[in-house]
C-alpha positions in Angstrom: 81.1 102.8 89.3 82.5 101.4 86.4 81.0 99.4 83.1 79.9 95.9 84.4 78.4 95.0 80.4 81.1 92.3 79.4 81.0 90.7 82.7 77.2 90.7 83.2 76.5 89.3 79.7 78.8 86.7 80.0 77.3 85.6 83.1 73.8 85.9 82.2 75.2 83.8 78.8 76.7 81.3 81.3 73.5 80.8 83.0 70.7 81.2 80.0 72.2 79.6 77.3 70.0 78.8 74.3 67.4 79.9 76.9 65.7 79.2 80.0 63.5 76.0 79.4 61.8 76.4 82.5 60.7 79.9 82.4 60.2 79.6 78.9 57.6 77.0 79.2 56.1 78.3 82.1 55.6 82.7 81.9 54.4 84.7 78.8 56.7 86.8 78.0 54.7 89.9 78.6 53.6 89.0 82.2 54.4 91.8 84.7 55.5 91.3 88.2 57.3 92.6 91.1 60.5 91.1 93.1 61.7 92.0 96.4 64.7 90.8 97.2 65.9 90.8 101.1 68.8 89.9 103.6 68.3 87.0 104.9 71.5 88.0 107.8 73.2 91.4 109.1 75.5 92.2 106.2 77.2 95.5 104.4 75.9 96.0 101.5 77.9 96.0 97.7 77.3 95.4 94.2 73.5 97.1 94.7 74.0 98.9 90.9 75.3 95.2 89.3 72.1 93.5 90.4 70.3 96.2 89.0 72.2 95.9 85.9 71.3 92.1 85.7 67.8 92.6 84.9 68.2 95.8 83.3 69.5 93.6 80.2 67.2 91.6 80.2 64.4 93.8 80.3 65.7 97.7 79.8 61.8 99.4 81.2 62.7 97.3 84.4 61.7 99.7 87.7 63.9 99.8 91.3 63.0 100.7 94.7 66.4 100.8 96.3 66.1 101.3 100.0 69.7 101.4 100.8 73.2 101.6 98.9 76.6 100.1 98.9 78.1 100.7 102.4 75.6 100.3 104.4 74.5 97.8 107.0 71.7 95.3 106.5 69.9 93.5 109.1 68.5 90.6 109.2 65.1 90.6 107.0 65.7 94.1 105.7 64.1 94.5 102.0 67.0 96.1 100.4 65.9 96.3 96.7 62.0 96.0 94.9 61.8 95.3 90.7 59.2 95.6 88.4 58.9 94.2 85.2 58.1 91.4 83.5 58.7 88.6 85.2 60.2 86.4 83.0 63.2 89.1 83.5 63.3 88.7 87.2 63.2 84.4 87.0 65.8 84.1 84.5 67.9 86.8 85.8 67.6 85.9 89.6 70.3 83.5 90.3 72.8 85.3 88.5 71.6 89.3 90.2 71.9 87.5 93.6 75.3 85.7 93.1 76.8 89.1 92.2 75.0 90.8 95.3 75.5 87.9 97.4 79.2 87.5 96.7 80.5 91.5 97.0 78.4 91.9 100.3 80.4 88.8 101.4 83.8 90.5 101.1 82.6 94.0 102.2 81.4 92.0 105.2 84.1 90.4 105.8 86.5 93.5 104.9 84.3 95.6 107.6 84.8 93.2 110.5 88.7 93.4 109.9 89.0 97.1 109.4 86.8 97.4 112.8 90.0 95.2 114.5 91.9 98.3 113.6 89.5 101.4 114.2 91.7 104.1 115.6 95.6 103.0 114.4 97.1 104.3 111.3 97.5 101.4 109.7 96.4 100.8 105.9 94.6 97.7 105.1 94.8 96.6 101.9 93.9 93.6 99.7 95.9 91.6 96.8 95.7 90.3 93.5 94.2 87.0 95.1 90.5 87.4 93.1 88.4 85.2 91.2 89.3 85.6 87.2 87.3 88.7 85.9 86.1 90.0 89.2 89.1 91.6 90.0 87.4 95.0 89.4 84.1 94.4 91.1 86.1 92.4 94.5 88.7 95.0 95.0 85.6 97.7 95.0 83.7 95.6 97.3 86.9 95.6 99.4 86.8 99.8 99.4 82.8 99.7 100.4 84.1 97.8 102.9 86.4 100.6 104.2 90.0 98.9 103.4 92.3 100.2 100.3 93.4 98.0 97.6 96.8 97.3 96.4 98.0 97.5 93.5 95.5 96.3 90.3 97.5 94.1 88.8 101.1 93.4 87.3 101.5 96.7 85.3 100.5 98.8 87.9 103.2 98.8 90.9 106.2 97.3 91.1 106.6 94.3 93.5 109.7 92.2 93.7 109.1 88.8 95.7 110.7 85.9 96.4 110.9 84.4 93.1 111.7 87.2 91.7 114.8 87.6 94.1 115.7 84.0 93.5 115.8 84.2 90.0 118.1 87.0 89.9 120.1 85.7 92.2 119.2 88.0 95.1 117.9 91.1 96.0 120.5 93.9 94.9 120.6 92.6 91.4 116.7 92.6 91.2 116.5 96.3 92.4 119.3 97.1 89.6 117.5 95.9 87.1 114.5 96.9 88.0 115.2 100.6 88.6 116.6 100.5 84.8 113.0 99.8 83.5 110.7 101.3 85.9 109.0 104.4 85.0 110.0 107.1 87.4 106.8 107.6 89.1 106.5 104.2 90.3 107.8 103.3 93.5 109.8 99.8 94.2 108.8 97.5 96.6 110.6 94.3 98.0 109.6 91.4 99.5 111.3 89.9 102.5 111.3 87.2 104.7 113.5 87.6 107.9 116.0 90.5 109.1 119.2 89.8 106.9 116.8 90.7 103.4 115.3 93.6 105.5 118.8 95.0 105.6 119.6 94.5 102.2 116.4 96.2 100.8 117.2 98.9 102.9 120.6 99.8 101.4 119.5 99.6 98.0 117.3 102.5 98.9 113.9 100.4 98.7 110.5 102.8 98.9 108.2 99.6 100.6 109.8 96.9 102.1 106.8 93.8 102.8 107.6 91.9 105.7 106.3 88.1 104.4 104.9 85.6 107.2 107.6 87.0 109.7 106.1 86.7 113.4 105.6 89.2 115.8 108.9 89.9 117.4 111.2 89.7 113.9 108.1 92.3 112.9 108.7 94.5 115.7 112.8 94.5 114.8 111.9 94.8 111.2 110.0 97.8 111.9 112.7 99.6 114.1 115.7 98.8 111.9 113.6 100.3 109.0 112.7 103.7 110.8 110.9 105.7 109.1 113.5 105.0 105.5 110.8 103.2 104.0 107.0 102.5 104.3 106.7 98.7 105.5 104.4 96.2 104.5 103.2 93.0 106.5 101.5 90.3 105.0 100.5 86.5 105.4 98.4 84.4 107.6 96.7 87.8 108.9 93.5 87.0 111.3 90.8 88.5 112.5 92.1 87.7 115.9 96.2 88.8 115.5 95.3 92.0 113.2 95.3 94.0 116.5 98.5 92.9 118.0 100.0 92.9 114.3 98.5 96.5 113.6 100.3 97.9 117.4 103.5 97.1 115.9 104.0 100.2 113.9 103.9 99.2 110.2 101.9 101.5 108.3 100.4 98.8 105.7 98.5 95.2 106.1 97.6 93.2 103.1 95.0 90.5 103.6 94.3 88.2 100.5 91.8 86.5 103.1 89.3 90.0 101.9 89.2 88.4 98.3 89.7 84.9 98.5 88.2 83.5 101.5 85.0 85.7 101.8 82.0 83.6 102.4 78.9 84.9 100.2 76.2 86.5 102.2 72.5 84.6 102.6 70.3 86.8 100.5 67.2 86.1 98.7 64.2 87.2 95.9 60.5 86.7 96.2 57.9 87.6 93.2 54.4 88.7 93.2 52.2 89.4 90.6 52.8 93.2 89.2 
C-alpha cells in the first residue's frame, strides 16, 4: 500500500511513552499469547495491513490469520484478524491497532453507503482535502476501498481556484491569467463557482472543471446545460446520503463529498487475548 512507519511510530510513541506502566507491571515480557480481534457491527473493511503493522513493531516474529481484506464486508461478530506473540505486544499495541482499523473501516463504510446511492450513473465521487493532519494518505485510501476516487492530494497536485482566490484577485478572469502563466502544462484548471453569472465567466476563459459550490438543484441543472459538454463540472457542498441521487440525475460528471473524510463515524471493533 504505502509506508505507514512514521505515522505508526509516532502513534505508538503517543500512546506508550516512557512505557506502559500497566503492562509493564503486569506481563513478562516473554509471555506468548493469541488475540482475535472482531467486528462488533456489519462494516467494509480498511487499514487490515496498518493494524498488522502496529504490532509488528512492537514485536517483529508476531503471526496473522487474516480471514478477510480491505474491501470486503464484515458482519456483525465476524473474526476478521488472529495474532500471536507475546502478549505484552498485543496489550500495549491494542488501542492504537484498533483506532487505525476502527477509523478507515468507518470512512470506507460510510464512502460504500454513498457510492451505492449512485450504482449505475456515471457520476464520479470523489473526496477532499478535509482529513485529519497526517492521515491524509491512509483516509483518502480508505475512501478508494470504499469504491469512491479521490481528488486531488493536496495543494501542489491540481489546480483549484476558489472563492478566495477569485476575491483576492479581484475576480475570476484575472485569476485564470495568472494562473495559466504558472501552471505546468499538464495540469488542468479548475474554478470554483457559486451561481450562473461566474459559471459564464469560467466558461469564456476556457476553464477545463468548473465546481458548482452549494448551488441547489435547479441553478445545477442550468449550470450543467449552459456548460455542455465545454468543460467537466464539479458539484460540491452539503451533499447527503439522501439528495446524492437526485443531485447525481442532474448530469454532472463529478461529486465531491468532504462528509467521506471528515464526518465518518469510527466503526465498533474489538480484541480479545488468550493464552498462546
Amino acid at each position: 500500500m504505502f509506508n505507514n512507519e512514521k505515522l505508526i511510530r509516532l502513534a505508538l510513541a503517543e500512546d506508550i511513552g516512557p512505557g506502559d506502566v500497566t503492562t509493564d507491571a503486569l506481563i513478562e515480557p516473554d509471555r506468548v499469547a493469541r488475540a482475535v480481534i472482531f467486528a462488533k457491527e456489519s462494516l467494509v473493511l480498511a487499514g487490515l495491513q496498518v493494524a498488522q503493522e502496529v504490532f509488528t513493531t512492537l514485536d517483529p516474529a508476531m503471526r496473522f490469520e487474516t480471514f478477510f481484506q480491505d474491501g470486503d464486508r464484515i458482519g456483525t461478530g465476524d473474526t476478521i484478524l488472529k495474532a500471536s506473540g507475546k502478549l505484552h505486544a498485543l496489550l500495549t499495541g491494542e488501542r492504537t491497532a484498533l483506532n487505525f482499523l476502527q477509523r478507515l473501516s468507518g470512512i470506507a463504510t460510510l464512502t460504500r453507503q454513498y457510492v451505492d446511492q449512485v450504482a449505475g450513473s456515471h457520476v464520479r465521487l470523489t473526496d477532499t482535502r478535509k482529513t485529519l493532519p497526517g492521515w491524509r494518505r491512509l483516509e483518502k485510501y480508505a475512501v478508494k476501498i470504499g469504491g469512491a476516487h479521490n481528488h486531488r492530494f493536496g495543494l501542489y497536485d491540481g489546480i483549484l481556484i476558489k472563492d478566495n482566490h477569485i476575491a483576492a484577485c479581484g475576480g475570476i478572469s484575472e485569476a485564470v491569467a495568472r494562473v495559466r502563466n504558472h501552471r505546468p502544462h499538464l495540469l488542468r484548471i479548475e474554478v470554483e463557482v457559486s451561481d450562473l453569472n461566474q459559471v459564464k465567466e469560467a466558461l469564456e476563459n476556457g476553464v477545463d472543471v468548473i465546481m458548482l459550490d452549494n448551488m441547489d438543484l435547479d441553478d445545477i441543472r442550468k449550470a450543467v446545460r449552459l456548460i455542455d459538454g465545454r468543460a467537466l463540472v464539479e458539484v460540491s457542498g452539503g451533499m447527503t446520503l439522501d439528495t446524492l441521487a437526485e443531485v447525481a440525475n442532474t448530469g454532472v460528471d463529478i461529486i465531491s463529498i468532504g462528509a467521506l473524510t471528515h464526518s465518518a463515524r469510527a466503526v465498533d471493533i474489538s480484541m480479545k487475548v488468550a493464552e498462546g
